[in-house]
Structures are given as C-alpha cells and as structure tokens.
C-alpha positions as CSV (number, residue, x, y, z in Angstrom):
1,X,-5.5,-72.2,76.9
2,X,-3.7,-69.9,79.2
3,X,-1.2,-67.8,77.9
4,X,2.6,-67.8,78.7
5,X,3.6,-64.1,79.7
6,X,6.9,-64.3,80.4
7,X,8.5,-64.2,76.7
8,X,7.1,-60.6,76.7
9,X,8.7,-59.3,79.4
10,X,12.6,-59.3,78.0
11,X,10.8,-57.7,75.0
12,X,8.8,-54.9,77.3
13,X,11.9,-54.6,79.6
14,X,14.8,-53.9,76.5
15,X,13.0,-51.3,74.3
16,X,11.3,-48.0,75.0
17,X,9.4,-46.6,72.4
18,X,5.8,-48.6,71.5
19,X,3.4,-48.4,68.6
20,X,0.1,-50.1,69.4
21,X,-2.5,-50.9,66.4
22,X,-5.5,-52.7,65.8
23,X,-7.6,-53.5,62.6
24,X,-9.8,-51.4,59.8
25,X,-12.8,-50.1,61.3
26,X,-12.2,-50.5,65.1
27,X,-14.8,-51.7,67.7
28,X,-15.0,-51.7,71.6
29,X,-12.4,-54.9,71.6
30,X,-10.2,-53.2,69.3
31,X,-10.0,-49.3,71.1
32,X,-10.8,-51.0,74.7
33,X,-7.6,-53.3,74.3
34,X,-5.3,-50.7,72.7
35,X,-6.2,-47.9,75.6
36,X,-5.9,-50.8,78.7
37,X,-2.4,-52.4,77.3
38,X,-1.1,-48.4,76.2
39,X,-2.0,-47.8,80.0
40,X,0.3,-50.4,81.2
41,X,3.1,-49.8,79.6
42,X,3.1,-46.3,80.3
43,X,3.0,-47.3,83.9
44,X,6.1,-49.1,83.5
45,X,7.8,-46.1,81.7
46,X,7.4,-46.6,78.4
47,X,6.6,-44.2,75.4
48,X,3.4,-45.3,73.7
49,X,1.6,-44.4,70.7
50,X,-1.7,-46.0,69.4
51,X,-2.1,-45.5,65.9
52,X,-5.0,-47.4,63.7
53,X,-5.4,-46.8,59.7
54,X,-9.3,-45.7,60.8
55,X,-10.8,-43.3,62.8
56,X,-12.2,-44.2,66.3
57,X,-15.9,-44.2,65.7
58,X,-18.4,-42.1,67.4
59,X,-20.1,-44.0,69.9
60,X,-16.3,-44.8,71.2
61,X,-15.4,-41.7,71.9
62,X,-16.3,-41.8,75.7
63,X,-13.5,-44.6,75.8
64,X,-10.8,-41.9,74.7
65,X,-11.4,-38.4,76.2
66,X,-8.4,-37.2,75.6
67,X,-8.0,-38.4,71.9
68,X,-5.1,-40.9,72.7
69,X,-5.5,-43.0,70.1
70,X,-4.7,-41.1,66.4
71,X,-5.3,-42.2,63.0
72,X,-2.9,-42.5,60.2
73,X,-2.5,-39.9,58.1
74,X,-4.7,-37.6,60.1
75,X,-2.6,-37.1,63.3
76,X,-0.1,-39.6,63.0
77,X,2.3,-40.3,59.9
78,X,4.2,-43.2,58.6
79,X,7.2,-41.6,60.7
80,X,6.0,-42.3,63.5
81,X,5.5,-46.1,63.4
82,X,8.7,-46.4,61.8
83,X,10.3,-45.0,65.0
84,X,9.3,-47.4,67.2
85,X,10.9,-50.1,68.6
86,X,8.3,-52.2,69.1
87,X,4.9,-52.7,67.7
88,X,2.3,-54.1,69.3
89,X,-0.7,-55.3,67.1
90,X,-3.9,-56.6,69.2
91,X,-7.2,-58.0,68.6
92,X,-6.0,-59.1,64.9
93,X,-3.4,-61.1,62.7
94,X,-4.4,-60.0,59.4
95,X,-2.1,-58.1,57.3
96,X,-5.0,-56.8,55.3
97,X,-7.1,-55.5,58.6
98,X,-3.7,-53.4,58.9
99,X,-4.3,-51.8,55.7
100,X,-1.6,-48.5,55.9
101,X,-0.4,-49.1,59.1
102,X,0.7,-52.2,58.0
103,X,2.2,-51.4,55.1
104,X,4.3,-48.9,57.2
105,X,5.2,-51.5,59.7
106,X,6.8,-54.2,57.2
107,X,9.2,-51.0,56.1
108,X,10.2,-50.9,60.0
109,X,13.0,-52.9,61.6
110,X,11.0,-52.9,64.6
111,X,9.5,-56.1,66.7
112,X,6.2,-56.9,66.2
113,X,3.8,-58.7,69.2
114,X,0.3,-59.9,68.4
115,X,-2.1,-60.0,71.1
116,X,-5.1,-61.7,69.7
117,X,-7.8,-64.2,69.9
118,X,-8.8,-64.9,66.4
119,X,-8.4,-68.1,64.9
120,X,-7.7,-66.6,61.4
121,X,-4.5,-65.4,61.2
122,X,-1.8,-64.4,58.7
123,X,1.9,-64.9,59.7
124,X,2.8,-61.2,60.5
125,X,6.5,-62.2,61.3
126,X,6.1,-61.2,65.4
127,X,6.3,-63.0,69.0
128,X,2.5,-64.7,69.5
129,X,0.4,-64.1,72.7
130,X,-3.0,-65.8,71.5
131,X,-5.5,-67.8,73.1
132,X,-8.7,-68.4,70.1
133,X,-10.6,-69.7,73.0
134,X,-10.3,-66.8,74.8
135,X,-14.1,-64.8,74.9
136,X,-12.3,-61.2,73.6
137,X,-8.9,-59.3,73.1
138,X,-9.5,-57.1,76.0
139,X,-9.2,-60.0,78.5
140,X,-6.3,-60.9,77.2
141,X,-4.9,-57.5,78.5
142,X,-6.5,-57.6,81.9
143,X,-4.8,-61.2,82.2
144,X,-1.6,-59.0,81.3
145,X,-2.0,-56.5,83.9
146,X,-2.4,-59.4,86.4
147,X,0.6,-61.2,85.4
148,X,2.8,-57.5,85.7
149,X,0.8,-57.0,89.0
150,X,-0.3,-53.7,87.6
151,X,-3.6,-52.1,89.6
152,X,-5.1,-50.4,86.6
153,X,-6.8,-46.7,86.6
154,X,-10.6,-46.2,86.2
155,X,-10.0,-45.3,82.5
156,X,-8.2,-48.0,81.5
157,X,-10.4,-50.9,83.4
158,X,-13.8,-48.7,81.7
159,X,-11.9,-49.7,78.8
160,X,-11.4,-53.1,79.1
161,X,-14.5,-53.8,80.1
162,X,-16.3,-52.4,77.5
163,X,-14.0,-54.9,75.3
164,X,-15.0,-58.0,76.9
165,X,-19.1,-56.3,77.2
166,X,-19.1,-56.0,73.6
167,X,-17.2,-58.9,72.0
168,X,-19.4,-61.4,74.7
169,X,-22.8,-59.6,73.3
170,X,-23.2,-58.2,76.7
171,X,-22.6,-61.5,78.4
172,X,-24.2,-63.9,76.6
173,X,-21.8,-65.4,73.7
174,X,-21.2,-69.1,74.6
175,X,-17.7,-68.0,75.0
176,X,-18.5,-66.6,78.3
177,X,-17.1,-68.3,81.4
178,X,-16.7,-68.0,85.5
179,X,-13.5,-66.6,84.6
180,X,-15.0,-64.0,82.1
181,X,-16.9,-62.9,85.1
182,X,-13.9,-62.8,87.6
183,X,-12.0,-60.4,85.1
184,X,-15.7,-58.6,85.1
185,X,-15.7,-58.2,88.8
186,X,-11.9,-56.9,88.9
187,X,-12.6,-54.4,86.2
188,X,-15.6,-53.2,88.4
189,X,-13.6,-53.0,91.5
190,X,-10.8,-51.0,89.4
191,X,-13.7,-48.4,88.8
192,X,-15.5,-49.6,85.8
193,X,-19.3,-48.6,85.8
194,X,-21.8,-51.1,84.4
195,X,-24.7,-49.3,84.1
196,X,-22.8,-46.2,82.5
197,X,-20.7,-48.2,79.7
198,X,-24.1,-50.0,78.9
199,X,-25.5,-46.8,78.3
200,X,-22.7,-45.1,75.9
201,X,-22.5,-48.5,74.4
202,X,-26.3,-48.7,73.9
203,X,-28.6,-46.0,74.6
204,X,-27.0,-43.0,72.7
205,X,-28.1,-43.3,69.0
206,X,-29.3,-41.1,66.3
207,X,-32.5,-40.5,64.5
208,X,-30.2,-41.3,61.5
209,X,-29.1,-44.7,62.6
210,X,-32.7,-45.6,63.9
211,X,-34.0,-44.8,60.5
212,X,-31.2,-47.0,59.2
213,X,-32.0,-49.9,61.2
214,X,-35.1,-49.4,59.7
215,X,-34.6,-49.4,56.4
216,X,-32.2,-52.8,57.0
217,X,-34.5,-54.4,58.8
218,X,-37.4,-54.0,56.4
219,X,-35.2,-55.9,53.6
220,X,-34.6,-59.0,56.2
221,X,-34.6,-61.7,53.5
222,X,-35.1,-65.3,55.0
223,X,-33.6,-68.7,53.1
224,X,-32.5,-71.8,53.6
225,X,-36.2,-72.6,55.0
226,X,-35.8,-70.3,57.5
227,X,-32.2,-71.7,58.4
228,X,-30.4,-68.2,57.1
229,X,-30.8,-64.6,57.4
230,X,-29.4,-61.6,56.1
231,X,-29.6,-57.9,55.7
232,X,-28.1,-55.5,52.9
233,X,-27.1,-51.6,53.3
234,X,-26.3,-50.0,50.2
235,X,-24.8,-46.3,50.1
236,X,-27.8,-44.6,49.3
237,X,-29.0,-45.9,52.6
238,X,-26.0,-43.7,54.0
239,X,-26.3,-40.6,51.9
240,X,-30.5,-40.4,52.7
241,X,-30.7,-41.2,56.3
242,X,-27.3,-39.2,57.5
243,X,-26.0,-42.3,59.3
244,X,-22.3,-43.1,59.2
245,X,-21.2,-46.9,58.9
246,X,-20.7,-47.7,63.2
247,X,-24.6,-47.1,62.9
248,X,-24.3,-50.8,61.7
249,X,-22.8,-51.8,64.9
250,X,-24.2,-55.6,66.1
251,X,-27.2,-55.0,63.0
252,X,-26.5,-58.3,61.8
253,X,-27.3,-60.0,65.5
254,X,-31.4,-59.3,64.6
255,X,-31.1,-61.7,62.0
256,X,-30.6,-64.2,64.6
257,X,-33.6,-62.9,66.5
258,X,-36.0,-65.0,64.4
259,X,-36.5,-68.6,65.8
260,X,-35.1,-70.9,63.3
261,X,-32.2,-69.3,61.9
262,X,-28.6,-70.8,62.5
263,X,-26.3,-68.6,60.6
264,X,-27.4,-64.7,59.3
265,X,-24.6,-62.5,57.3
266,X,-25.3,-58.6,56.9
267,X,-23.9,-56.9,53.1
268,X,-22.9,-53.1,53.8
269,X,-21.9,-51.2,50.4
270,X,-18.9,-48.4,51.7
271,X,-18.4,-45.5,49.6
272,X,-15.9,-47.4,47.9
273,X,-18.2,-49.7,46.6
274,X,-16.4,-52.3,48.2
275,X,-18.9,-54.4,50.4
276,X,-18.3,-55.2,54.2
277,X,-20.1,-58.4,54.5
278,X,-19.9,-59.8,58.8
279,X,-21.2,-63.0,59.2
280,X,-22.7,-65.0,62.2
281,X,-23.6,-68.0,63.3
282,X,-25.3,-69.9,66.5
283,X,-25.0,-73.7,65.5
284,X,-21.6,-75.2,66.5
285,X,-21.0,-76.7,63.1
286,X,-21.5,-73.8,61.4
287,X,-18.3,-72.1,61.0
288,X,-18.3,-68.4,59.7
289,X,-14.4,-67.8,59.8
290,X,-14.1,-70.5,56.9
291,X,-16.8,-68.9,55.0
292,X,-14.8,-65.9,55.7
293,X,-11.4,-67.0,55.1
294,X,-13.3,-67.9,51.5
295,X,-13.0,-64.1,51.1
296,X,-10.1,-62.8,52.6
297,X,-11.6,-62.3,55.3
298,X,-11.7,-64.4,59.2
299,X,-12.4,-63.9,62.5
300,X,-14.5,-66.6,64.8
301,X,-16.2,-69.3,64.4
302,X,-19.1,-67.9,65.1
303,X,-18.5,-64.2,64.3
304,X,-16.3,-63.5,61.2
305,X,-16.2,-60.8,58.3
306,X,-14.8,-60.1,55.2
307,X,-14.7,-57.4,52.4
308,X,-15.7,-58.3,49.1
309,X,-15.2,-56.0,46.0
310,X,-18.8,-55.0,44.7
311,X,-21.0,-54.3,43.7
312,X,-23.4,-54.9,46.0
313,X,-25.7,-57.8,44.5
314,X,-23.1,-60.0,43.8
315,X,-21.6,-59.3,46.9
316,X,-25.1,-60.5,48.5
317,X,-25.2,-63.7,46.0
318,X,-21.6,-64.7,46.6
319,X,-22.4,-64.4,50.4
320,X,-25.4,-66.0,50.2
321,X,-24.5,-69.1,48.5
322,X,-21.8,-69.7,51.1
323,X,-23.6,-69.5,54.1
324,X,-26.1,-71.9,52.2
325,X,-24.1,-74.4,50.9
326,X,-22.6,-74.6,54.3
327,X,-25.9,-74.7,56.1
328,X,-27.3,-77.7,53.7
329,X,-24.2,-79.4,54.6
330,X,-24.7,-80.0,57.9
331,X,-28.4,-80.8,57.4
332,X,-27.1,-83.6,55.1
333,X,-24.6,-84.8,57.7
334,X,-27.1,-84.7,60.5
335,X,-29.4,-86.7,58.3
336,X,-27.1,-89.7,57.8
337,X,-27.4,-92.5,60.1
C-alpha cells in the first residue's frame, strides 16, 4: 500500500511548533524515524522537539550525538508537549507504548499524526499515515522526504537506515522488497555507511551483556515437539551480570536458530516486576500480534510484544500456553483433508 502524503502537508504548512514521540523502550526504528522526520521538518522551518517517556538506550547513542532526542521528565516536562501544535507519534499506535507522554498529549489541544506500520493499533484520535505492509517506520520517513523532495543530511539518512537495517533483521525479514533496497541505496548515496552502522549496531557489546546472553541462552527451553522456543531473564540476571535491559536487543531471534521451531517468545522480568515478554514467529499462519493483542500488547505478525504484570513464572506459563495453543492449531488445520 503506498501512502497518500498530501493530507499532511496543509497540517505541516499551518503550524510551527512539533513534538515528535515514539514508544516505551525505543529501538533503531523508533530513534532512527524520530531523528530523520525531526530533520525534515526543521528543514522546512519548523520548531521540533523529540520527546519519548524512555531513555535512548546505549547502543543508540551514535544515532544522536548531540542528544536531540530527551526524555520525559529528565530533560523535557509535560510543558513542553503541551505547547505544541502538533504531535507527531511514529513507529506506534498504542496509547499504552506512550505511557507519560501520552498521558500529557490527551491534556493537549494539539493535532496528533501517526506515522506507523503496525497492524495493532489503538484509535489515538489523529490524521493516519500507515502502511502495515510496509518492512519498518523508518521507510516510511524516507518515502516522506521523497515526496517533500527534501535531500537529507548524512545524519539523518545514518538514521534511517539503521531503522529499516534493524526492523528487516539486517535484510532478511520476508518483509524485505526491491523497493526496500532502492530506499537502501538512496540512504547510502545520502552518506549512510554500511559497514560502520553494522558495527555500532553489532559489534560493540559488553562483557556484561555477553555473560547475559549466556545465562539466557543456557535456559532455552524447547516445546511443542520442537515447534516453540523461548528464553526467560529474570532481574537477578541484571543485578549479577551488570547488563542493562537493551542487552536483550534481537535475544529472542536465537530461539529461531534451532531447525524446527516456528514461533519462539523471550520473558524479561524489569525491575518493576512487570515482565516484557516479545514474541516471534517464521510460519505465516502463526500470528504473534494476536497472541499479543491477548495481552495488551501488538505489533506484527511476525514480531509482536507485550507486558504482562508478573511475576515472572506465570508470566512464562501464560506466554507459553498461547504460543502453544496457537501452534497446535495450525498443526490441526494442516492435518485436515
């Protein structure tokens, strides 16, 4: 589905001062998209601001040099979303991914836009620019820049392309196309460097998140006759090793490493006690983001998450017995003649 880009313009062209967001717990899509779409509108004149309820992890810091993107609470208040006159809200449409900022925004007169391309999707009262077929958020926003004929800086196409790099799994989600690549090449003619996002993205971790992965790893638990997957963290994992919770960045994808599995699901305990629980999925039939939507949660259909409120063993059961009733019911249906 390609997107319409026109009703945005009226909406860019009348107001001045922009709020950009994303969800709880940011990733490459999430920062990447914020940073390229702040980038045009600034070019155009505008006053931007991106403010998220979390802090930009870590290993994303390389995308943000200068620490353009604040977080709520810590530098940025309540104030200064409720000045804007527009707020944009990308790579989500969930009131609860949100979490503060959102609460701030439903006390705001201002417009709301959602870029996105999740299927899951609450109805967050704005102007729609979604396409769930679309590979990730950060395309979106290149497909942006080319409608405004924009030529985007180095920063800003590094961005983006570590966006569409990480939502694609370097490339090789089935959501990849020949235009996925076309965007890619673009990017890289704007100034984006393969080779030295791959190794930021990749090839910069900690003895603490190495021992981590360990640990996980080691409790791989295999079900379903080999059809499911799935890894649990809890806290003490955190407190012992020294790692920090983007450590658990793409952990759950070497549950799909093992031949035979079709869906895998990773169970992090936060300090909350609350328990992240991302889910995954390589058989078409096997959709995560309703398994996901069972818990609040959504996302993809074959990459979703939710948060589930502890403790941690339930958390794993109630997960569990999802992705397995799902799984036996498509070995059921495939069995029927």
């Amino acid at each position: 589905m390609s997107i319409q880009w026109a009703p945005l313009l009226p909406i860019i062209d009348a107001h001045q001062r922009f709020v950009i967001s994303s969800h709880v717990r940011p990733d490459a899509d999430a920062i990447g998209s914020e940073i390229g779409l702040a980038s045009l509108l600034r070019s155009l004149g505008k006053s931007v601001q991106i403010i998220n309820h979390s802090p930009t992890p870590a290993n994303l810091f390389f995308l943000d040099p200068t620490k353009d993107v604040k977080q709520l609470g810590v530098t940025a208040t309540i104030a200064d979303i409720v000045a804007a006159e527009v707020h944009f809200i990308v790579d989500t449409s969930s009131w609860i991914q949100l979490n503060d900022v959102g609460k701030a925004m439903r006390e705001s007169p201002a417009l709301r836009v959602v870029i996105d391309h999740h299927v899951s999707a609450d109805d967050l009262g704005a102007t729609e620019f979604k396409d769930v077929k679309c590979e990730a958020t950060g395309s979106l926003i290149f497909d942006l820049a080319q409608f405004l004929k924009i030529d985007l800086p180095a920063e800003a196409a590094t961005a983006l392309f570590a966006a569409i790099a990480t939502d694609t799994g370097w490339f090789r989600f089935s959501a990849v196309t020949s235009q996925t690549m076309t965007r890619i090449a673009r990017l890289m003619e704007y100034g984006a460097v393969p080779a030295a996002i791959f190794r930021e993205l990749y090839e910069q971790a900690s003895i603490a998140r190495m021992h981590l992965v360990g640990r996980a790893l080691s409790r791989m638990v295999l079900d379903c006759d080999g059809e499911l997957a799935y890894v649990s963290i809890p806290w003490s994992d955190f407190e012992e090793t020294g790692a920090v919770s983007s450590d658990t960045e793409d952990l759950v994808n070497e549950c799909l490493k093992i031949t035979g599995t079709r869906g895998a699901f990773i169970a992090i305990e936060m300090q909350s006690k609350q328990v992240k629980v991302s889910f995954r999925s390589r058989t078409e039939g096997l959709d995560v983001a309703q398994i996901a939507e069972q818990f609040g949660g959504g996302g993809h259909r074959q990459a979703a998450g939710a948060t589930l409120p502890g403790p941690l063993s339930e958390s794993i059961e109630k997960a569990r017995k999802a992705m397995t009733e799902k799984i036996l019911s498509l070995r059921s249906s495939a069995a029927k003649p």
